[in-house]
N, C-alpha and C positions, 0 to 999 in steps of 0.2 A: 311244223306248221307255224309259221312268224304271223303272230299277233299283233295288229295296228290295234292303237285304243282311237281311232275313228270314233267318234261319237255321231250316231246318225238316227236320229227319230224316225222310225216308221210305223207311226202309228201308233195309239197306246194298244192294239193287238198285238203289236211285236213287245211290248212291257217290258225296252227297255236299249240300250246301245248296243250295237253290235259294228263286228271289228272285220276285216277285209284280211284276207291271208294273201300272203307274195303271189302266190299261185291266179290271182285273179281279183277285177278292179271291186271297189266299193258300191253294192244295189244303188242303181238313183232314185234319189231323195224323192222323186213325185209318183212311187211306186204306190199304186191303191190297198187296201184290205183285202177287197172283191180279187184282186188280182196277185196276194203275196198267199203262201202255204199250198201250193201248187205244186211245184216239182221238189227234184233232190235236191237242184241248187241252192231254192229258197228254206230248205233244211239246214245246207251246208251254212249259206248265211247265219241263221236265226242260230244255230247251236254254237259258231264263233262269239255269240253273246253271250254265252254261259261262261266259257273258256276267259272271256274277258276278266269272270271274277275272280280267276285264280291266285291267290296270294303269293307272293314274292318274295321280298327281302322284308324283315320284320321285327326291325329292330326297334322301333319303337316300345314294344312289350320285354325288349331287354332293359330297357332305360326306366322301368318302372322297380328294378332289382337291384343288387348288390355284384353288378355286371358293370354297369354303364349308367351316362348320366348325361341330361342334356340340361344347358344352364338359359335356355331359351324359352321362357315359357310360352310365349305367343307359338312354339311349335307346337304344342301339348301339354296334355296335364299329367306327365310322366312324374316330372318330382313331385307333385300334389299327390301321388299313388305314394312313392317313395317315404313321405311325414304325415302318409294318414290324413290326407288333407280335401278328397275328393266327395261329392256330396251327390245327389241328384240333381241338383242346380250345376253344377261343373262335375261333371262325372266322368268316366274314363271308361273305352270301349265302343266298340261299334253295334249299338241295338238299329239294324238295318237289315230287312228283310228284300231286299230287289232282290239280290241274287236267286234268293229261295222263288221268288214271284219269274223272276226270269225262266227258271227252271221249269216250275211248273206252266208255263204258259206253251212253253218247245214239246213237252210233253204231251201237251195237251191238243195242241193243235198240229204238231207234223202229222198225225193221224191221216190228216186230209191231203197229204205231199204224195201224188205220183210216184213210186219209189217202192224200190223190194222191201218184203215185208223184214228181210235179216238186216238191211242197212238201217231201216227205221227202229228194230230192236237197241240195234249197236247203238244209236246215237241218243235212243234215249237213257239208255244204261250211261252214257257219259255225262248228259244232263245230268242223270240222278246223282254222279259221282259229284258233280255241283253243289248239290241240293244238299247234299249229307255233308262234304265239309262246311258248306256254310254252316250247317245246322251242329257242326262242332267248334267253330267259332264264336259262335253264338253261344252255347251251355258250358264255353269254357270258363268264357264272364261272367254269363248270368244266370248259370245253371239253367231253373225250369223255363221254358220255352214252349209257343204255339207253335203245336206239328201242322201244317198245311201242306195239302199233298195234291192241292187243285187248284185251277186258274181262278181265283175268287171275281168278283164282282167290285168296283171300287164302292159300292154302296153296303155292302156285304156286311154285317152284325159283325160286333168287336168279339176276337178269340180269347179265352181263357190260354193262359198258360198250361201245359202239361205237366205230369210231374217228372223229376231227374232222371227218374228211372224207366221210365215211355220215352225218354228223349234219347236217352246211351240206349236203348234195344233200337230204337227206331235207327239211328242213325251205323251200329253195327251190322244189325239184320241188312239195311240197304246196299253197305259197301260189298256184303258177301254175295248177296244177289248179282249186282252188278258184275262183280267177280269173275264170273258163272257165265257172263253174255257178253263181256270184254275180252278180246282178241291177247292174244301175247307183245304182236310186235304188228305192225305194219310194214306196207312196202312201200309208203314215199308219193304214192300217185294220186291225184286228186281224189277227194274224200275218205283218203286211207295214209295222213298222211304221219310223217315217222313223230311227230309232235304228241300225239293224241293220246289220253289217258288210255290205260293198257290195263290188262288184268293183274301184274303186278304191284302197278300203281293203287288201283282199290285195295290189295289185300296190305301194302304198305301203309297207306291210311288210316286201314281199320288197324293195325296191327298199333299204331300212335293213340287213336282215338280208344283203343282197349288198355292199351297204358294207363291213356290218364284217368280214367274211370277205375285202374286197380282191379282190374278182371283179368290178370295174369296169363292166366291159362288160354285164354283166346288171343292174346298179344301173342304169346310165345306160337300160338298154332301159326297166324297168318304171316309174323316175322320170318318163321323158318320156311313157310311155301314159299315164298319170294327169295331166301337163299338158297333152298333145294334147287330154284328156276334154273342154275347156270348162267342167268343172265347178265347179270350183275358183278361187279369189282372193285374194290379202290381204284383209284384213279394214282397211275407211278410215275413218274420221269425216267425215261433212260439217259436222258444227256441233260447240260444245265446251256445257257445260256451265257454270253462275254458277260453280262452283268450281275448275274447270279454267282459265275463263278471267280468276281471280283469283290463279293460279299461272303461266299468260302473263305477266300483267305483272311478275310476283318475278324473271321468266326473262331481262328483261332484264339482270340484276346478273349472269348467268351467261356469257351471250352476246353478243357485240359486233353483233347483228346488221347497223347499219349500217355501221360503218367496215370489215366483213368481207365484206360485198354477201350478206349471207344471208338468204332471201325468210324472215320470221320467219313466217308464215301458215301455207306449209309445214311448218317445222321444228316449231312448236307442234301442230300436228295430227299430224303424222309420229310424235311422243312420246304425245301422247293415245291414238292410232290400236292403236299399237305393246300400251298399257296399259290400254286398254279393251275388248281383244280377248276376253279372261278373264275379265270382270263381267256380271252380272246377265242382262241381256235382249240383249247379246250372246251369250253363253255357250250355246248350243245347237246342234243340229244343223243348225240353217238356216244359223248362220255359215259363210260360202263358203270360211271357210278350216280348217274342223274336217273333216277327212278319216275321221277315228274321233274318236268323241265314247262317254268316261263318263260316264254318265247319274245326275244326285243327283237328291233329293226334297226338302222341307223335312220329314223323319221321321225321328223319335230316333236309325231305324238305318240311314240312307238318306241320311246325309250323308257330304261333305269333310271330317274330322276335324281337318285340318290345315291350312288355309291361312287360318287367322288369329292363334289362340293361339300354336302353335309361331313364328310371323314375325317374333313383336311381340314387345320389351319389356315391362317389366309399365306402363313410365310413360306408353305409349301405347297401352294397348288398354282398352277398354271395362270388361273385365270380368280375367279373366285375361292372361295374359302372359310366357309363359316365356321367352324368347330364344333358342332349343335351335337355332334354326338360322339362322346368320348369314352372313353374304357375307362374306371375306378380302381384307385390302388387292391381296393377288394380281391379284385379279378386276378390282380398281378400276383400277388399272392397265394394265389389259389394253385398257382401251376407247380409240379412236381418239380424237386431234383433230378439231376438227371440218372439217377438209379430208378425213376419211374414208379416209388411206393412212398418215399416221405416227401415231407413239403416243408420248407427251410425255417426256421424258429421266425416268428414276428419281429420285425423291427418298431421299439416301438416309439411314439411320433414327436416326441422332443428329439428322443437320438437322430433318426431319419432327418428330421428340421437341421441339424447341426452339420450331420454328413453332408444335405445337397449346399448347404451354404457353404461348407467351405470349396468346393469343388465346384458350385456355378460364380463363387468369387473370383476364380481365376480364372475362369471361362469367360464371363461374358464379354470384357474388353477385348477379346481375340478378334482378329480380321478373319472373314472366312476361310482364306485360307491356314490361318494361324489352328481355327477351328476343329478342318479337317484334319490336320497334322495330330493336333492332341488325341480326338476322336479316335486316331489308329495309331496311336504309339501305345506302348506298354505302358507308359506313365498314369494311362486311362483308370487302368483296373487296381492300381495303389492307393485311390480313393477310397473310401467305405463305402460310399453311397453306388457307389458301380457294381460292389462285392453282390451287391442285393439281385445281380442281373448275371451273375455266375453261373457256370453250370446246371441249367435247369432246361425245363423238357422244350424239347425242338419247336414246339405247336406257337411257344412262348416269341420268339424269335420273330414269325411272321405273321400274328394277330393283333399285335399291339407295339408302336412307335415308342421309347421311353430316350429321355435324356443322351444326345450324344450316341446313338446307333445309328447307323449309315445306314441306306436302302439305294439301291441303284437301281430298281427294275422302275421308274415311275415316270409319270411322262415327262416331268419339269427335268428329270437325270438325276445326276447322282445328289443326295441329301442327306443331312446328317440333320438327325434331330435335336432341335433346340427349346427348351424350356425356360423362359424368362418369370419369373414370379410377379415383377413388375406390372407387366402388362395385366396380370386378370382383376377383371373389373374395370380396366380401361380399354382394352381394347377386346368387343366380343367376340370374335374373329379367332381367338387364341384358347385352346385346352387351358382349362381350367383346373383341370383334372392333374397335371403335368403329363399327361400321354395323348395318342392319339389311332385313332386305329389304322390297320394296315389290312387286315383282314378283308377280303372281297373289295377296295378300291382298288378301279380301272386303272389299270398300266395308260389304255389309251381312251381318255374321255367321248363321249359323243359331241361331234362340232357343233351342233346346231350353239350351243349355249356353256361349253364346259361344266355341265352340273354335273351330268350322269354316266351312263354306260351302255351300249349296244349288245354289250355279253350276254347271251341267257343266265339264267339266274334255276338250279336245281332248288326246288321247292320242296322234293323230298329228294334227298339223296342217301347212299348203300350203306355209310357210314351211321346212319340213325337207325336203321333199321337191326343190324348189327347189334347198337347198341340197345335197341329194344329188346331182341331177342335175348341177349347175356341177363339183361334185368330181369325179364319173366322168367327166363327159366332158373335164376336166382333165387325169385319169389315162391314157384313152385315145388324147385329139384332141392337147389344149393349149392353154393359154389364149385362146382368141379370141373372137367376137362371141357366140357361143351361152351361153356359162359368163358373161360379161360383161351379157347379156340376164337370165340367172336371178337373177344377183346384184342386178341393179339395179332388179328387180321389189323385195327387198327392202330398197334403198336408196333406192327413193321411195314407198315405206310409211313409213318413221321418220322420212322428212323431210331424207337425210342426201345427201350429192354423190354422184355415180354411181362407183362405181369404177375403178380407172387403168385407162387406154388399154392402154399396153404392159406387161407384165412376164414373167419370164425365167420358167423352169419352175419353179425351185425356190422364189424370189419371189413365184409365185402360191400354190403349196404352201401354204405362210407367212401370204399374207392370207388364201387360203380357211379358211386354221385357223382362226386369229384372228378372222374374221365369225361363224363357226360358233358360235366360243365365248363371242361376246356373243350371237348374237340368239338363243341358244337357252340361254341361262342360265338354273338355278334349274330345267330341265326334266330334267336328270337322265341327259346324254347324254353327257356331260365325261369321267366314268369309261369309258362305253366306246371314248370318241374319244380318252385319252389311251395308254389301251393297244395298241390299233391303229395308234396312230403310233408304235409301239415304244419302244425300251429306250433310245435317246438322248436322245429326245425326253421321256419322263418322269424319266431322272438330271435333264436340264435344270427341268425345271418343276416337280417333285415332290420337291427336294431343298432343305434351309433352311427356316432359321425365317422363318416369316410373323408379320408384327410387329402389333400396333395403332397408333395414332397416335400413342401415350404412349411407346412405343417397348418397349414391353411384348412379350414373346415368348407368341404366344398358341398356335403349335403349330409343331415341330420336325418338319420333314417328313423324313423316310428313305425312299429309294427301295430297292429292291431287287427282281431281275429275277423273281424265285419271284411276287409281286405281278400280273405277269402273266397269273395263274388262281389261283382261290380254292383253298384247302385246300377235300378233303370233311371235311365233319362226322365227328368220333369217333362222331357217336349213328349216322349213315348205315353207318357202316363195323361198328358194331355189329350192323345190322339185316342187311346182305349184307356177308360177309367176305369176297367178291369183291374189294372193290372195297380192300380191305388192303391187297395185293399191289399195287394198278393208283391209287396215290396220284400228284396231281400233280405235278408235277418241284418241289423245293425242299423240300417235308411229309417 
């Protein structure tokens, strides 16, 4: 079901935008109250509003971690989260309740829609499916939260916040309910169409939202209903692409594959597989591993705004190129050897400083072509600062852009990445960071503007689910064959060694982090997996400068435990004074 974001006021009874699916035109704008919540159509309408608020790409909540980093601040108050710097006067988060107000108003009012009483069940079971993520975006921030479960009155008495634990039963109770009243799959045909939240989708949710609240045992139940489904699968490649398989062979300068016994076949498609998951005629609901899918169009207002322009440099993209959002040596670091269980010693950041100097000393007066040639000769990897990009895990390869790596799949053609230290701070347009992401940027941008992307965008996908289920039942059981079996579903998707046999409880802990936090990078989940691992765990990894390759300090991390949960907004606290008095711990 392709979602336009149409914004179309009908009325404050409809409380709120709603979006037009391909299947049929946008309601006209002069349509009465007296005359809208009548049939099934003005159902179908009114619940594409709900659908509008389904989250996407969200990487902004990466950029507040030891992930990413954006050197913009008029985009956000990401590096303000990042040094401890955000207050209720500039606070970080969205305390924004439409979505919830949208929900309940579908709710409340298809009631009156001409229309089978099972279609009206169904549809409001996916409203509700709305209503409960919002409500877990919401308590991810700011923990306690006002339950509202009806269309209020705009004159309505200010709500009391609920407490943490009314808010996680409310909002798991809900997904399971819904669960229960939601279809498997669809068939395609007006008001049934293959877009539409499904019953695995709620139980995928709840199975997220019982993660992060640490209620293990409910994670692991709803995790594993949804792989018991047969529905579901990694997404593979059987064949590569001329341009793919023009960056197999660059792969060799990377990878020892023979004197390491490593089936290169594998490993090349495991990285294609892994990076093709998010393009083009991948990118839809058919993909067996898109469990909820955001739905684009190729229309002015109906796209991905973001995953091309904000990715790229300006010296690699087509048209525009901001760099607003870049991966951190942190992250680089973070990725396995390619034996899949250790992670290579620290380099540490005078050495680093001296290696990329001498190696972008004889780089940078190269003519592009001169460039390319060094790029893929052997002479590349007799540097030491290249050593650092060695043999390590395949996911590495095509998530993150670093110095002097070729990428041929893009739209500007073939590219080889360039890091000038020069330019940062004069020109904003350029990584800061010295990398740049690769991960989910459009091969073929949206024309209207070259910012974005027409690809649907998996909002949950089989691979997190996966990795939810290995964590709970981690949590509950302990490391053995079952948590070993999930993980290694996605260790022969990327091409990479199955993971260890034995390890200790707190050992597993450790690598289940650490997988989590590659194959899901760039997806926006960092933030709330690093607060759930608590206040050790973020001093440890949220604390210090994160450097560039130049040795350049590109941002001074400050942890502090208030970080925990967002401040509320002064403008919220203005609206209901309630919630003055009921500020969260540290504001």
């Amino acid at each position: 079901m392709k979602m336009q974001a149409k914004k179309i006021i009908m009325l404050c009874a409809l409380a709120g935008a709603f979006s037009s699916c391909d299947m049929d035109v946008v309601p006209p704008a002069e349509i009465s109250a007296e005359n809208f919540w009548k049939t099934e159509k003005d159902a179908w309408y009114a619940l594409n509003g709900c659908y509008q608020s389904m989250p996407a790409l969200d990487i902004w909540d990466e950029m507040c971690t030891d992930n990413a980093h954006s050197h913009k601040p008029w985009e956000g108050n990401m590096e303000m989260v990042q040094q401890n710097g955000i207050n209720t006067a500039s606070p970080y988060g969205d305390y924004d309740f439409s979505a919830i107000r949208t929900a309940n108003t579908f709710i409340s009012r298809v009631e009156t829609c001409d229309m089978s009483e099972d279609l009206k069940e169904r549809m409001k079971a996916e409203a509700r499916f709305f209503r409960a993520f919002a409500y877990l975006e919401l308590t991810q921030y700011f923990g306690k939260v006002a339950i509202v479960t009806e269309e209020l009155p705009y004159d309505a008495p200010n709500v009391p916040r609920n407490s943490l634990e009314e808010v996680r039963s409310f909002i798991l109770d809900e997904l399971a309910q819904v669960a229960e009243i939601l279809p498997e799959s669809y068939n395609g045909s007006f008001l049934y169409e293959s877009g539409r939240v499904t019953k695995y989708a709620a139980l995928a949710l709840r199975a997220r939202a019982a993660l992060y609240f640490g209620n293990y045992a409910e994670a692991e139940k709803s995790a594993k209903a949804v792989m018991d489904s047969g529905k579901y699968s990694l997404f593979k490649l059987t064949s590569l692409s001329a341009a793919q398989e023009q960056e197999a062979k660059e792969m060799d300068l990377y990878i020892d594959f023979e004197s390491l016994g490593i089936d290169k076949d594998k490993f090349i498609k495991g990285m294609f597989s892994y990076e093709s998951l998010w393009q083009g005629a991948n990118a839809t609901p058919a993909n067996p591993e898109y469990v909820l899918t955001h739905e684009y169009m190729e229309d002015p207002y109906a796209y991905d705004d973001s995953r091309y322009t904000y990715f790229l440099p300006l010296s690699m993209s087509i048209h525009h190129g901001y760099s607003s959002f870049e991966p951190m040596q942190d992250l680089v670091d973070a990725y396995w050897s390619i034996d899949g269980k250790t992670i290579p010693d620290k380099i540490p950041v005078e050495t680093r400083k001296a290696n990329y100097e001498k190696i972008w000393n004889f780089a940078k007066g190269l003519s592009a072509e001169e460039y390319k040639a060094f790029a893929t000769s052997p002479d590349l990897m007799t540097y030491d600062y290249m050593k650092e990009f060695k043999n390590r895990d395949s996911r590495l390869y095509v998530t993150l852009l670093f110095p002097f790596k070729g990428w041929h799949e893009t739209a500007a053609g073939e590219l080889y990445y360039k890091w000038d230290p020069d330019v940062v701070n004069k020109n904003g347009n350029e990584s800061w960071t010295g990398f740049s992401y690769r991960k989910m940027v459009a091969w073929n941008p949206y024309n209207y503007s070259l910012y974005g992307s027409a690809d649907d965008y998996p909002t949950i996908r089989y691979a997190e689910v996966l990795l939810t289920y290995a964590e709970a039942h981690l949590m509950t059981t302990g490391y053995d064959n079952q948590v070993r079996a999930a993980l290694n579903q996605l260790r022969d998707r990327c091409g990479m060694p199955d993971v260890p046999e034995s390890l200790g409880k707190q050992e597993a802990i450790n690598f289940l982090r650490n997988e989590r936090r590659i194959e899901l990078a760039v997806e926006g989940h960092r933030f709330d997996d690093v607060r759930r691992y608590g206040s050790d765990y973020c001093k440890e990894y949220l604390n210090g400068p994160s450097t560039a390759p130049d040795g350049s300090v590109v941002v001074n991390k400050t942890w502090n435990d208030r970080l925990l949960l967002m401040p509320i907004p002064t403008t919220a606290i203005d609206v209901n004074p309630l919630l003055k008095d009921d500020q969260n711990p540290g504001y």
